[in-house]
C-alpha positions as CSV (number, residue, x, y, z in Angstrom):
1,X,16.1,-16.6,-10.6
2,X,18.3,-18.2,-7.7
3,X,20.9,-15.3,-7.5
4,X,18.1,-12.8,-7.3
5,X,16.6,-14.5,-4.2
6,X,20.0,-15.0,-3.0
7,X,20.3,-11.7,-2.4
8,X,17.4,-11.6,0.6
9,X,19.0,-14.6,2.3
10,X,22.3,-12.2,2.7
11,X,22.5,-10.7,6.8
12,X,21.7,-6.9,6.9
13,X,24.7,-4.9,6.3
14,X,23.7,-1.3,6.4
15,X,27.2,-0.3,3.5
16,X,25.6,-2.8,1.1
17,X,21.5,-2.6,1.8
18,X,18.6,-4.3,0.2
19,X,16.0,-1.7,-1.3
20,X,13.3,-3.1,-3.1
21,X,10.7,-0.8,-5.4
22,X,7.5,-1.1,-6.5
23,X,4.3,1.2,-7.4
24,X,0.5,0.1,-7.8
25,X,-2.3,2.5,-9.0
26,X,-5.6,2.9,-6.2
27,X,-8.9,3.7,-7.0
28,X,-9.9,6.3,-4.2
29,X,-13.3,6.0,-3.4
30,X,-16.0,8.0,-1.0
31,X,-18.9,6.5,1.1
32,X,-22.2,8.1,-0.2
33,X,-24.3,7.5,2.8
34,X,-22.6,6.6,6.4
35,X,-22.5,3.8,7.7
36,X,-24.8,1.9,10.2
37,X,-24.1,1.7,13.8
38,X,-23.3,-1.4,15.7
39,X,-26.8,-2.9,17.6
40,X,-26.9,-6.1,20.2
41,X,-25.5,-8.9,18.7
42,X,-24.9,-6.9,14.6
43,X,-21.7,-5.7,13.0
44,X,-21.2,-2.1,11.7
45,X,-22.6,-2.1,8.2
46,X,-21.5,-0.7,5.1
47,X,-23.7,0.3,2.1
48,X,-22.5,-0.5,-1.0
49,X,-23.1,2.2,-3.1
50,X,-19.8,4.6,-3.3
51,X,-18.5,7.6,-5.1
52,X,-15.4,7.6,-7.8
53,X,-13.1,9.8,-6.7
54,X,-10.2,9.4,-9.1
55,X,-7.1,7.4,-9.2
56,X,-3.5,8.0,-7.6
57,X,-0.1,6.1,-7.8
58,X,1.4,4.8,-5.1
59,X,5.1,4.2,-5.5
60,X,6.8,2.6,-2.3
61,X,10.5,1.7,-1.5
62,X,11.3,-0.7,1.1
63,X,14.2,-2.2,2.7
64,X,12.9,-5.4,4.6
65,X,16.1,-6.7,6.3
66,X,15.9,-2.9,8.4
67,X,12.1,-3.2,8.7
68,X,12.4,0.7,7.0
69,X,9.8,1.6,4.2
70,X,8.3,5.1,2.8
71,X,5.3,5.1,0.6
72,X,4.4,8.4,-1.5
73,X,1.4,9.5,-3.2
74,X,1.3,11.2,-6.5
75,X,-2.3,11.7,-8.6
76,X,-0.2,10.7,-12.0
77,X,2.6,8.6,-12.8
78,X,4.4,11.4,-15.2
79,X,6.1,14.2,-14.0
């Protein structure tokens, strides 16, 4: 575990760089009724009912020493 978090304690060196991956799935969701206005003194609010509107993947590569990162949406994970 040490020589993998060695490798984020190197300085940037854009020959050799740092990209990291990863991918999480997202339930996209839809308000059914729109929200309240602000009043005096009262926050927006938000009803709680929604609609389902499926689920996409988001994979995402990141290189954090350049501050560079590029996320990408796709509605399945196979090709």
């Amino acid at each position: 575990m040490e020589d993998v978090l060695s490798v984020y304690k190197r300085p940037y060196d854009p020959e050799t760089p740092v990209v990291c991956t990863g991918e999480m799935p997202h339930q996209l969701i839809r308000e059914v009724y729109a929200p309240l206005p602000m009043e005096a003194g009262k926050p927006k609010r938000h009803d709680y009912h929604y609609k389902r509107e499926g689920v996409v993947n988001l994979p995402a590569f990141f290189e954090p020493l350049a501050g560079w990162r590029t996320v990408m949406t796709r509605k399945r994970r196979t090709k």
